[in-house]
C-alpha positions as a Markdown table, in Angstrom:
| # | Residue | x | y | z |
|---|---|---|---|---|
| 1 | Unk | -1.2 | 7.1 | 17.4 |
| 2 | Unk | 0.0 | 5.0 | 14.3 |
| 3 | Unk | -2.3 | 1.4 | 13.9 |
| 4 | Unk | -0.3 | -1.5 | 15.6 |
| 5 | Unk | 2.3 | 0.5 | 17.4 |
| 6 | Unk | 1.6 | 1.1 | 21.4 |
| 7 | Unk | 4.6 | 3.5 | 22.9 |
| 8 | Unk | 4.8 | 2.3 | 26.7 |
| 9 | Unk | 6.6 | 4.0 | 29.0 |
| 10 | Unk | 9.9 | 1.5 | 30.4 |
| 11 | Unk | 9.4 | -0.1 | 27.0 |
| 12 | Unk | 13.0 | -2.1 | 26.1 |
| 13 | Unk | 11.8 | -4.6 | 23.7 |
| 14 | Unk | 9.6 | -4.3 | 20.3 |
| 15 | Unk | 8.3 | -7.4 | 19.5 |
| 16 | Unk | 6.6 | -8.2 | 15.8 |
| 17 | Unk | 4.0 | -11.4 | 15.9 |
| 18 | Unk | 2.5 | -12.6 | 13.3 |
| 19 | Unk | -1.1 | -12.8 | 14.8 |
| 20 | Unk | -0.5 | -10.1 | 17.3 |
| 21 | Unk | 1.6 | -7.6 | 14.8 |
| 22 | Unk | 4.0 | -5.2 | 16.6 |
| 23 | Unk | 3.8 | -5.4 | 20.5 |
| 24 | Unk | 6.0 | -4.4 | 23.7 |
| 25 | Unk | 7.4 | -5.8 | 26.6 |
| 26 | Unk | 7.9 | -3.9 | 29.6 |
| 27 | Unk | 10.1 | -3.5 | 32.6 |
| 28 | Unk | 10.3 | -1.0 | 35.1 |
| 29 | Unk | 14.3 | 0.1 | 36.1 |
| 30 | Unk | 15.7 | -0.4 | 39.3 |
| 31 | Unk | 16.0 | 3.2 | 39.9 |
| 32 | Unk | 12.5 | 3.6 | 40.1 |
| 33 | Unk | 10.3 | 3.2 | 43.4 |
| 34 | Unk | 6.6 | 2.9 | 43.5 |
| 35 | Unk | 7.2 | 6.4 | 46.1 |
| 36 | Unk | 6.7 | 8.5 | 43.3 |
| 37 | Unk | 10.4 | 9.0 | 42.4 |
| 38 | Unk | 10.8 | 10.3 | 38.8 |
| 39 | Unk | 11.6 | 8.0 | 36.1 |
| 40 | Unk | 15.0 | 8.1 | 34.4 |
| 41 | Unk | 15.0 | 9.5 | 30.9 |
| 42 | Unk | 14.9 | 6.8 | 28.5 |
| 43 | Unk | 17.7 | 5.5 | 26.8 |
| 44 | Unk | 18.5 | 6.6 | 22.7 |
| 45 | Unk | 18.3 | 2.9 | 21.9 |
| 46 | Unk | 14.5 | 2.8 | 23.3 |
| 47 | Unk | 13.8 | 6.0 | 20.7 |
| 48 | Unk | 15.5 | 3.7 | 17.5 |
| 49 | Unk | 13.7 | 0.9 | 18.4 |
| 50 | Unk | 10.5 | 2.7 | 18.3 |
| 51 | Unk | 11.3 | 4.4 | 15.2 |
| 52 | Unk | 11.9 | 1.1 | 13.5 |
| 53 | Unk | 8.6 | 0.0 | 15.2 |
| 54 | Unk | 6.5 | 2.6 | 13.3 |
| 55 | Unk | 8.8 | 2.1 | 9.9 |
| 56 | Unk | 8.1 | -1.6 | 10.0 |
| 57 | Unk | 4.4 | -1.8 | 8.7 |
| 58 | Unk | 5.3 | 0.6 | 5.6 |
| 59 | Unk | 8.4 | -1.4 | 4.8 |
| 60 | Unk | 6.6 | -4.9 | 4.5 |
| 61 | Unk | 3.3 | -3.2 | 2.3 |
| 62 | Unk | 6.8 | -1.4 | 0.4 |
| 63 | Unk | 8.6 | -5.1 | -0.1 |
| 64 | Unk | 5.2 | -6.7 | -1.1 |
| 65 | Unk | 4.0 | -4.1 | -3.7 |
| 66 | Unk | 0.6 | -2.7 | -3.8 |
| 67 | Unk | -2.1 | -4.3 | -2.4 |
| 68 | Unk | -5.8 | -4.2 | -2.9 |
| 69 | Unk | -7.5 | -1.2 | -1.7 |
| 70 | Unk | -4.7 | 0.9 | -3.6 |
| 71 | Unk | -4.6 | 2.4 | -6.8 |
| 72 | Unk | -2.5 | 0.3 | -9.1 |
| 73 | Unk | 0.5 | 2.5 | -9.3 |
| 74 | Unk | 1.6 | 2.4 | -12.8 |
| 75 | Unk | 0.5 | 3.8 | -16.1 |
| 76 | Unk | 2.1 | 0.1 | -17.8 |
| 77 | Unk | 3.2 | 2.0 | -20.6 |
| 78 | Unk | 4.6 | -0.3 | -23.1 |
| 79 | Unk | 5.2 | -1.9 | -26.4 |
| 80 | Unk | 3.2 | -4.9 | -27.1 |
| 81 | Unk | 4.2 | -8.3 | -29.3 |
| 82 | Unk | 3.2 | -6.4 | -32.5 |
| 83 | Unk | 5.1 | -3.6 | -31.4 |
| 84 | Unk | 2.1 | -1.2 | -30.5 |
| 85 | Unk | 2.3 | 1.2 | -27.6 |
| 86 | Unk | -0.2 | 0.2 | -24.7 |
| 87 | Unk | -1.1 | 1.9 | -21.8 |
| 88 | Unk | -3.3 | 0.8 | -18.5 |
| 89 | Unk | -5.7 | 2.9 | -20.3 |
| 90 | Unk | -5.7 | 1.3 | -23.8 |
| 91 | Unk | -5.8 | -2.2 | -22.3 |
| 92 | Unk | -8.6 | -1.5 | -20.0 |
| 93 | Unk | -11.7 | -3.1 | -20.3 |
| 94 | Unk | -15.3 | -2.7 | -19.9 |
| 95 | Unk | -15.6 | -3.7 | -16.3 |
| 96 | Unk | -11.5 | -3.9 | -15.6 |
| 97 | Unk | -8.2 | -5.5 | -16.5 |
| 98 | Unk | -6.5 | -8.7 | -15.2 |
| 99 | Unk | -2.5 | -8.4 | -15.7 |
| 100 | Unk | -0.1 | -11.0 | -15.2 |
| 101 | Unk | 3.4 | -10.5 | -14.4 |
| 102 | Unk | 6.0 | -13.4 | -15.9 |
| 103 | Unk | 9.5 | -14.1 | -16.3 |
| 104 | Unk | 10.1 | -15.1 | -19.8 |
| 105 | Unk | 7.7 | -16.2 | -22.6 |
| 106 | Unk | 11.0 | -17.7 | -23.9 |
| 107 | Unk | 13.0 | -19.2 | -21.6 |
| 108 | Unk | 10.8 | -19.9 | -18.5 |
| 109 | Unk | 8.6 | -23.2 | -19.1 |
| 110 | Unk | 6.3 | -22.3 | -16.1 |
| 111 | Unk | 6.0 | -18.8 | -17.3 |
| 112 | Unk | 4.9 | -20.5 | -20.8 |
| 113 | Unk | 2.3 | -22.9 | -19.4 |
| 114 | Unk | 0.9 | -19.9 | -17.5 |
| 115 | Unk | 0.3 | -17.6 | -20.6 |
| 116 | Unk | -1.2 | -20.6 | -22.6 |
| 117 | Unk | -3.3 | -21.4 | -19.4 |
| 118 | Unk | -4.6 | -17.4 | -19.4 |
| 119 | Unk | -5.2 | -17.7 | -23.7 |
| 120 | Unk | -7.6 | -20.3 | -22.7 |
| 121 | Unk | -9.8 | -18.9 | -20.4 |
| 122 | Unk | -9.4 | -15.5 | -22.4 |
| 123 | Unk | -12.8 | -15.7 | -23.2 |
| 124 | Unk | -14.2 | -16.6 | -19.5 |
| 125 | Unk | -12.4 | -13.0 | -18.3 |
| 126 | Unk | -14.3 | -10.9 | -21.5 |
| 127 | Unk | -17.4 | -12.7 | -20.3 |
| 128 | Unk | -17.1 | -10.8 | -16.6 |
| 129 | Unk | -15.6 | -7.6 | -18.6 |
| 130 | Unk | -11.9 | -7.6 | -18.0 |
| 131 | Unk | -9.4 | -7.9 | -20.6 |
| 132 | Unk | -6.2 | -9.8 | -20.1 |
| 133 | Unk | -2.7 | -8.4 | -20.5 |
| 134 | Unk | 0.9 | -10.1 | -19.7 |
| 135 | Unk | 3.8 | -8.5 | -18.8 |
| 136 | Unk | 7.5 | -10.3 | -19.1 |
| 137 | Unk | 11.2 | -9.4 | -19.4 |
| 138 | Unk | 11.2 | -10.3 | -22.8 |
| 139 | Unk | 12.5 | -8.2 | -25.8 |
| 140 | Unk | 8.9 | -7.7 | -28.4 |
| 141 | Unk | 10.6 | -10.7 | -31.0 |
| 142 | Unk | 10.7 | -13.1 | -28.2 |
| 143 | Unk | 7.6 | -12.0 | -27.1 |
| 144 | Unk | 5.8 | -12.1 | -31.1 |
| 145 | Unk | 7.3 | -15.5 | -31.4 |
| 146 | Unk | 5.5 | -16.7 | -28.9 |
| 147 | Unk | 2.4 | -15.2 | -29.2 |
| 148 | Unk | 2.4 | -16.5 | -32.9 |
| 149 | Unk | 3.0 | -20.0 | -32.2 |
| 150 | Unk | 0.6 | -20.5 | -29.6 |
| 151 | Unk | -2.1 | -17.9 | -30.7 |
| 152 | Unk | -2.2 | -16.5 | -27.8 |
| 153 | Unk | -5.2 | -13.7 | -28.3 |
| 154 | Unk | -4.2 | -10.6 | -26.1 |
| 155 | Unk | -1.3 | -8.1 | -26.1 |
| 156 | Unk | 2.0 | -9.2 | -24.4 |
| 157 | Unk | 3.8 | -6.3 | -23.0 |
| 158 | Unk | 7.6 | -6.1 | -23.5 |
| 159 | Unk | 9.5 | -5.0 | -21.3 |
| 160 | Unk | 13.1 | -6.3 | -20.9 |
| 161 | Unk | 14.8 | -3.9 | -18.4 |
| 162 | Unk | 12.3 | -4.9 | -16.1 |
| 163 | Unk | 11.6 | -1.9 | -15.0 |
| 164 | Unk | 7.8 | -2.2 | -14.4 |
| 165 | Unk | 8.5 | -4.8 | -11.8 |
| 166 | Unk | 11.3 | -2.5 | -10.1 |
| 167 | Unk | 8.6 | 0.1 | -10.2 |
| 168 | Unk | 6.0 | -1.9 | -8.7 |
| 169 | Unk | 8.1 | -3.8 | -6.0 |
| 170 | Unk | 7.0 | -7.3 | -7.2 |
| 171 | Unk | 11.5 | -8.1 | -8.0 |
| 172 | Unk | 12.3 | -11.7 | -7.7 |
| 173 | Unk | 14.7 | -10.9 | -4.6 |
| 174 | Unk | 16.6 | -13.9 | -5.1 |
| 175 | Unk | 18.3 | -12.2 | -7.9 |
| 176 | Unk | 20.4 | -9.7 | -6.9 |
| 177 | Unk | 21.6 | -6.6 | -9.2 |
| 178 | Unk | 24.5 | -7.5 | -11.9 |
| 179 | Unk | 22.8 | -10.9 | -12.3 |
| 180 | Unk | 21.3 | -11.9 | -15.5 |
| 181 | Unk | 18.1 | -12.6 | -14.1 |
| 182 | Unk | 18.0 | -9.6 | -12.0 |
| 183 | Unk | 14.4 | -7.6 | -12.2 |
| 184 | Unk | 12.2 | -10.6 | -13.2 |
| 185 | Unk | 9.2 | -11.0 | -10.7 |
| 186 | Unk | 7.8 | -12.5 | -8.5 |
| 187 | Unk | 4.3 | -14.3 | -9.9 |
| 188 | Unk | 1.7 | -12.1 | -9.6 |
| 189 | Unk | -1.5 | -11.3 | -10.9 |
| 190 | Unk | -3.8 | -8.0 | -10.7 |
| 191 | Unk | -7.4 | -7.6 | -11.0 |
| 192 | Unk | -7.5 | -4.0 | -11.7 |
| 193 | Unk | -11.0 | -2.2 | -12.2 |
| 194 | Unk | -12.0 | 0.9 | -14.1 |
| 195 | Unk | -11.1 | 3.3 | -11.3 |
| 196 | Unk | -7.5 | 2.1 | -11.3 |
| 197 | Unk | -8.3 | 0.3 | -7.7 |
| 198 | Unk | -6.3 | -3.0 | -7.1 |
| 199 | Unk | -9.1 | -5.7 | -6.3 |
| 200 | Unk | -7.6 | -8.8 | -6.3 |
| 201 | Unk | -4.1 | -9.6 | -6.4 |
| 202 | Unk | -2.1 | -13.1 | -6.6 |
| 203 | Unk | 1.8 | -13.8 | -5.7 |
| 204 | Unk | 3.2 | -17.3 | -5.4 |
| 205 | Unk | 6.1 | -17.9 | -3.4 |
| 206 | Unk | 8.0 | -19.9 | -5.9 |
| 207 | Unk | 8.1 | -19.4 | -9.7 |
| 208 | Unk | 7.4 | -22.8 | -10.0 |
| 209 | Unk | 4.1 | -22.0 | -9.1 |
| 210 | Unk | 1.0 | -19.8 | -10.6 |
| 211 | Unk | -2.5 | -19.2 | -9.5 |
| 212 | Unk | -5.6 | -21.5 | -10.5 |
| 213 | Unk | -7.7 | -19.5 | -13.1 |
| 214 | Unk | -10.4 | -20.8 | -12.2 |
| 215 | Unk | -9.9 | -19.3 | -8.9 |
| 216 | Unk | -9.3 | -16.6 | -9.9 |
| 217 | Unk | -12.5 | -15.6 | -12.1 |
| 218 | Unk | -14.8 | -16.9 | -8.8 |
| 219 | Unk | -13.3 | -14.4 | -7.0 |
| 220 | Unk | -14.0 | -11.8 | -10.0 |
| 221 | Unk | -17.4 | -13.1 | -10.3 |
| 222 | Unk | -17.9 | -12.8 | -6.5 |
| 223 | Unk | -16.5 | -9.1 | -6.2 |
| 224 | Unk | -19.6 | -7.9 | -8.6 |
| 225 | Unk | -18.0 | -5.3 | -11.0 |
């Protein structure tokens, strides 16, 4: 039996709640008698609706990227501001890596105040043994510009196609395809340790907002690495 899906006989109704998960409702038909009479074969709309019942789970986890517990699910191979190619190897450190995923370095001011908020508590994340990598839609000038003139002190992947965000799931949905902003994510920030094992992971719901830092490395501290 898959978790959170119960298949009941006479079932007509999947129901999804968001403290109970998926659940059924039950009827019994009119043809049926408590005298032991057979039951009549269910109906094909009883079979979609459990088929969409056990797709359900997989779908959200799908739409909402990987989640801690998983192994993070992409190698991140790509050209830094000074044009170097990283990988997640290469930008791994001792204990881990924290990645943040932006819009623009150029063109999104919440995006900008993030990555100069992360440049200053670069040295709080060494000090627990991650290092610090951003990712953004930016082509590497945009990107070198900006890591220039604020001095910002670790490597800015490039990656204008967005197609690590694609990859990953984490697509600002309100874009749609043929728009200009179309594969910029969502917020989000990874805690990734040595294994490749998601620990921690941060999405806002509006790019308007990020996560507080200082949050962020008291859950780091707390996990032990």
């Amino acid at each position: 039996m898959l978790p959170g899906v119960a298949l009941v006989p006479f079932c007509n109704k999947i129901t999804v709640s968001p403290e109970e998960g998926i659940g059924t409702e039950t009827f019994r038909p009119a043809s049926f008698q408590e005298n032991g009479m057979k039951s009549p074969r269910p109906p094909l709309r009883w079979f979609a609706l459990v088929l969409a019942a056990v797709a359900l789970p997989w779908a959200v986890s799908a739409a909402e990227g990987p989640l801690p517990g998983a192994m993070f699910p992409h190698n991140l191979e790509a050209p830094d501001q000074s044009g170097k190619p990283q990988t997640l190897t290469t930008l791994m450190g001792e204990k881990g890596l924290a990645v943040v995923f932006v819009r623009s370095a150029d063109w999104c001011p919440f995006c900008k105040g993030q990555l100069v908020d992360v440049n200053r508590h670069l040295t709080a994340f060494r000090a627990l043994g991650l290092n610090v990598a951003s990712v953004s839609v930016d082509e590497i000038p945009l990107v070198a510009a900006f890591a220039k003139e604020q001095g910002i002190g670790y490597p800015m992947l490039s990656d204008p196609k967005g197609a690590i965000n694609l990859s990953l799931g984490i697509r600002d949905e309100q874009y749609p395809l043929g728009t200009k902003a179309y594969g910029v994510p969502r917020p989000t920030l990874f805690v990734i340790d040595r294994r490749g094992t998601i620990r921690l992971r941060y999405t806002e719901p509006t790019y308007k907002t990020r996560p507080n830092l200082d949050g962020v490395l008291r859950d780091v501290q707390a996990l032990g690495l």
